[in-house]
N, C-alpha and C positions, 0 to 999 in steps of 0.2 A: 819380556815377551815380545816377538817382532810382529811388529804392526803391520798393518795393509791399508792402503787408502781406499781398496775398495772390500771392503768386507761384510756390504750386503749381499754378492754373489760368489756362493761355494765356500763360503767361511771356513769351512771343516779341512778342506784342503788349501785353504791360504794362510793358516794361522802358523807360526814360527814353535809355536810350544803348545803342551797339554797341560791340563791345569783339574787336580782331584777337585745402547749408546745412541747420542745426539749425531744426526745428521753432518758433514761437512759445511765449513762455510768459506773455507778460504783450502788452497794446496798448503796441504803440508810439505814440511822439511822434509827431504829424503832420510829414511834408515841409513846407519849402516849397512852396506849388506854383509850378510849371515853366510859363512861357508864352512865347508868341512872336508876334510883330509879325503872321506870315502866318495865325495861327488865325482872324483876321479876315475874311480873304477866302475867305468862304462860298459854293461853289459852289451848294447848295441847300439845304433844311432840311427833310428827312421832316414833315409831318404824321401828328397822330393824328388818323387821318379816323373814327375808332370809338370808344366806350363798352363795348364787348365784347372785354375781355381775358381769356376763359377762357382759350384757351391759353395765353398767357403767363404765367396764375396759376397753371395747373396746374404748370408747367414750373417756378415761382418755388417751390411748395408742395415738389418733389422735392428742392431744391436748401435748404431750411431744413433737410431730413429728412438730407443729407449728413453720413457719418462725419469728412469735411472739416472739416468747419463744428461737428458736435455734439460731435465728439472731443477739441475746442480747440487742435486743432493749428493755428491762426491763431490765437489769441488769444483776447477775452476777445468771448463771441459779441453782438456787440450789433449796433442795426438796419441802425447803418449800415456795417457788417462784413458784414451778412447782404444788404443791398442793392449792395453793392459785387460780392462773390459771384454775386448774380443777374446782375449785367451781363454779367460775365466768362463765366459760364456759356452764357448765352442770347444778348445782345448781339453779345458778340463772337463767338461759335461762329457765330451766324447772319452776319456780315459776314465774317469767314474765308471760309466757304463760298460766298455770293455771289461774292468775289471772284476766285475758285479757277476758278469757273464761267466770269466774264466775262474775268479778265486772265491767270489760270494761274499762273503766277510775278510777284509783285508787285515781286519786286526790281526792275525797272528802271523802275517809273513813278509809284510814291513808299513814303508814309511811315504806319505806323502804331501806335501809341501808346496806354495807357490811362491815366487820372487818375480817382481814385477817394476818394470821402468821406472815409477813413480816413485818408489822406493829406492832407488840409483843402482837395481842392478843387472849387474854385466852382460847375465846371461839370464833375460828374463824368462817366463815359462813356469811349465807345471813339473816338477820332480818327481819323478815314483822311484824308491829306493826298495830293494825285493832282497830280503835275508834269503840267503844260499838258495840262489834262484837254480829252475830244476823245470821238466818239459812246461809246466804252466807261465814261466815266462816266457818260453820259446815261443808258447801258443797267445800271448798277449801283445809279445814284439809282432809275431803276423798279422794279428787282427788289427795294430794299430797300423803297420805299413801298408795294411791296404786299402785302410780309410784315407793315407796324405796320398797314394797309388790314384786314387779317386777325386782327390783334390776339393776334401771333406775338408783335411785338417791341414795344416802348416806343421812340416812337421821338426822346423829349428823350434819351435816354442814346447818338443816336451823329452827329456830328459830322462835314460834309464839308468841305473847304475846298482853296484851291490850296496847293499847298507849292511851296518854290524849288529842291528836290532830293529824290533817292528815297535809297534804303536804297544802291545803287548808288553815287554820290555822295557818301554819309557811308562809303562802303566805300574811295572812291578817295582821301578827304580823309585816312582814316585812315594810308592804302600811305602818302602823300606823307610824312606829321608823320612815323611810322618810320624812312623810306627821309634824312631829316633829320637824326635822332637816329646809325643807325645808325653815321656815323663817332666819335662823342664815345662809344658805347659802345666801340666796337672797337681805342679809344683806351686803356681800361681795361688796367692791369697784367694782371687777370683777367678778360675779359669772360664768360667762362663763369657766372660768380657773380654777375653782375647784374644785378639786378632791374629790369626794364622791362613798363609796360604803357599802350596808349596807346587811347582809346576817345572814341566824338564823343556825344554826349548828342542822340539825336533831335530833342528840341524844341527846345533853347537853339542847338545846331548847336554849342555848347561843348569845345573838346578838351580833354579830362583825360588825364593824364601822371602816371603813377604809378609811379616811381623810388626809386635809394637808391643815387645817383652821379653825377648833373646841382650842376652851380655854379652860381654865383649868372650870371656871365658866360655861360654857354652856358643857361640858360633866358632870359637878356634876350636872347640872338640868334637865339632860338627865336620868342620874340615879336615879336622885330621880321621874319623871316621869313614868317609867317602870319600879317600883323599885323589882316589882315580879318573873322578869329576872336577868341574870348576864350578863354586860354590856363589851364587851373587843372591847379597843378603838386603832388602828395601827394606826399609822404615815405614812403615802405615802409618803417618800422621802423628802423632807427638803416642812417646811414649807409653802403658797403659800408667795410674797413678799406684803408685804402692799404700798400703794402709798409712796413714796420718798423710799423705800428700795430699793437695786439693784438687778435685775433678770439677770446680765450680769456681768460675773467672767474674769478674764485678767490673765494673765501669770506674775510670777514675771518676767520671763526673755522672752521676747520676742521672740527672733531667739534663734535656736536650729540649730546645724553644721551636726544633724542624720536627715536620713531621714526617713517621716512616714510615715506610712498610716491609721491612727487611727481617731476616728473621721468620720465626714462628711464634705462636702463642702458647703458651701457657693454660693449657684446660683443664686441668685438672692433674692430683697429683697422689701421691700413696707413699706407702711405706718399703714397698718396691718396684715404684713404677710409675709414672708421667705419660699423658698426652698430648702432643704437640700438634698444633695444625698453622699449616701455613700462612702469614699473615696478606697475602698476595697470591690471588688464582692463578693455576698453571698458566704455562707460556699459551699452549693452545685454545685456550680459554677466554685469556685475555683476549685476545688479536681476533675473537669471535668466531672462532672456529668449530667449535663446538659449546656446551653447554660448559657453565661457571663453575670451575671443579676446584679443589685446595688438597694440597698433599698434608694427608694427619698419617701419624706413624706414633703406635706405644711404643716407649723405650723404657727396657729395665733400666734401673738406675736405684742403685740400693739409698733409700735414707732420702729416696725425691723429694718428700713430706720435709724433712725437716732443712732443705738446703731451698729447695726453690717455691714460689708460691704461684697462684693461680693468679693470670694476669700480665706477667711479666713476657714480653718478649723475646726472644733468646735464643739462638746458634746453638746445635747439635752435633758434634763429631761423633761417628758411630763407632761401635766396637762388631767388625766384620756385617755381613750383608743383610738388607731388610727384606722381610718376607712380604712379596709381592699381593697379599693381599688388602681390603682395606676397613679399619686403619691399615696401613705397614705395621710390623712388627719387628724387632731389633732391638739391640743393645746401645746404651751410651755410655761413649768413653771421658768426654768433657762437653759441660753445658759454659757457655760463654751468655752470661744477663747482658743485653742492650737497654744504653739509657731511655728514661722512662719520657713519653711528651708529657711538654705543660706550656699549655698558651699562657702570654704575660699577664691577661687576667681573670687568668681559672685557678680555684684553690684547688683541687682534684688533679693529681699527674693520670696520665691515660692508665697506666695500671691497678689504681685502684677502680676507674670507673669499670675496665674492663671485669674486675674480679668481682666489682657487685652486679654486673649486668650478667655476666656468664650465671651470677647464682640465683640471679631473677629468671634467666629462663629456662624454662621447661621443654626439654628436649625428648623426655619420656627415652634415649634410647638411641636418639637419632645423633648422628656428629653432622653438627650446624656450625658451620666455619664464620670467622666473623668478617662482614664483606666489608664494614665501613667504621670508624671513629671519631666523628663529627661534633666539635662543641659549639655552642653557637652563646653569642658573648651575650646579645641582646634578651634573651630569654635565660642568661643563666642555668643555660642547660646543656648535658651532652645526650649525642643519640648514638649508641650501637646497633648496627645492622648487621642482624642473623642471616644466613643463606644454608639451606640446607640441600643440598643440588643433589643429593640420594634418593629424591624423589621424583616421580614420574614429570611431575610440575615442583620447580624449584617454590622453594617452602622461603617466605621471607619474612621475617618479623625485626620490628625496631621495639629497644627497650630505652627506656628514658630515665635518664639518672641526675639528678638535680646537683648541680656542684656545691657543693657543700661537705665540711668537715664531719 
């Protein structure tokens, strides 16, 4: 999939592929840049029939002044970060909107795309590719050369030419590659658990397959089915596990003398299904930014009960996407146990105390995340701290578990 470094503005037309995120912190590495054989065949080329680009400067000057851009939440603000921005802002808003005017819904008569400095390329700009263009491109070429005419828009930054397919087209190529895949998934011991995702990359026309249960044999028959395409196949994270394999990783060493908070916890578990909550409040939480939140997600996980227990710490690799509600909901592909604490002199390791305090308390319903695991030597005691931040006023309670066998 080609990336963009700025992909909080106009995403839909900066994205490199179609397919059935955390802020920037630093510039990224340039892409590759993404070309194609048909960019060539230029139906027209905007002139700049003017020297008079107030407006465009004006519109350029609001958009340096953006909390977008000044905030750093793209990255590290340089010119050609900040000229990328202007395009997408002004370029591409102005070409949307023509488009909207003359075609209405684009999908069915081609293709559009952005390539951007930041990404190293050549010819940065907004691309509209138009299958067997006909008077409504003649009528789009007008409307836009009389907005660069007006010195609305710059008009090196947008780009007409013929494409060989619309958004349509990469929608039906994608049906197809699925509707292909779908018996080798359904083939699966588990197909509930595996990880498919299949997407065509605008410009290259490239299908990407992105799995964690395809063979070496069933991608070469994949290729040779679609052999008209070029087929790039990603691995999702380790394998899915076949019956008798293990989806459940152990610690060479059990206890650990540091304490953590890495991972999730353990809240309970079933015969097809585990709770997780995190054992550390979100980032924005932490840093006081809003109230004390913890990401909990149910994950199926056939035989939870008898592999993992209530208590334990423990990494989740998912099998495809969580459903945004909360808890989250999703699938687990491999659970990874982290060792368990134990101060040099507490008999109790944290997961047992965790497992009797989770059963000591009464949650009636509520997902009460656990904010704290505290032993204290001199009283011979540990205290777990509940936090149940689903409520109007965070809900807090300590349970006290006496170290002892």
């Amino acid at each position: 999939m080609k990336k963009t470094a700025i992909a909080l503005y106009l995403s839909a037309f900066l994205a490199g592929c179609q397919s059935a995120g955390e802020p920037a912190t630093k510039k990224e590495e340039p892409d590759i840049e993404q070309t194609s054989k048909q960019e060539q065949n230029i139906i027209a080329e905007l002139k700049q029939t003017t020297e008079d680009t107030a407006l465009r400067n004006a519109a350029y000057e609001d958009v340096l002044k953006s909390d977008t851009l000044t905030g750093g939440y793209l990255g590290e603000n340089t010119p050609e970060l900040q000229e990328d921005l202007g395009v997408q802002s002004i370029e591409a808003d102005a070409v949307m909107q023509v488009i909207g005017a003359v075609y209405g819904d684009f999908y069915d008569y081609g293709i559009m795309y952005g390539k951007n400095q930041t990404s190293g390329a050549a010819e940065p700009g907004i691309w509209v590719g138009i299958k067997k263009p006909d008077e409504k491109a003649d009528e789009l070429v007008r409307r836009l050369q009389k907005q660069a005419d007006e010195g609305k828009i710059l008009a090196k930054y947008i780009h007409l030419f013929e494409s060989e397919y619309s958004d349509k087209d990469n929608e039906v190529l994608m049906y197809n590659v699925s509707k292909a895949i779908k018996p080798m998934k359904d083939a699966m011991p588990e197909p509930d658990r595996v990880a498919l995702g299949v997407s065509v990359d605008t410009i290259t026309r490239t299908i990407e397959i992105g799995h964690d249960f395809l063979t070496k044999e069933q991608m070469t028959e994949l290729k040779k089915q679609f052999s008209e395409y070029d087929l790039a196949f990603t691995q999702e994270g380790r394998m899915l596990p076949l019956p008798g394999e293990p989806d459940v990783e152990y610690p060479d060493e059990t206890v650990t003398r540091e304490l953590s908070t890495k991972g999730s916890w353990v809240m309970s578990v079933s015969e097809e299904e585990m709770l997780v909550m995190d054992a550390k409040p979100n980032d924005f939480s932490a840093n006081g930014g809003e109230k004390e939140s913890y990401g909990a997600v149910f994950f199926q996980f056939p035989k939870a009960d008898e592999k993992l227990k209530v208590g334990q710490r423990v990494t989740v690799e998912a099998s495809g996407p969580i459903m945004e509600s909360y808890p989250g909901q999703g699938g687990a592909k491999f659970v990874t146990v982290l060792p368990t604490y134990q101060p040099d002199n507490a008999d109790l390791t944290e997961e047992e105390v965790v497992r009797s305090a989770i059963s000591q308390h009464k949650s009636k319903g509520s997902f009460a995340a656990i904010r704290r695991v505290q032993f204290e030597e001199a009283s011979d005691q540990w205290t777990v701290t509940f936090v149940d931040s689903m409520q109007p006023e965070p809900n807090v309670t300590d349970i006290v578990v006496a170290d002892q066998k």
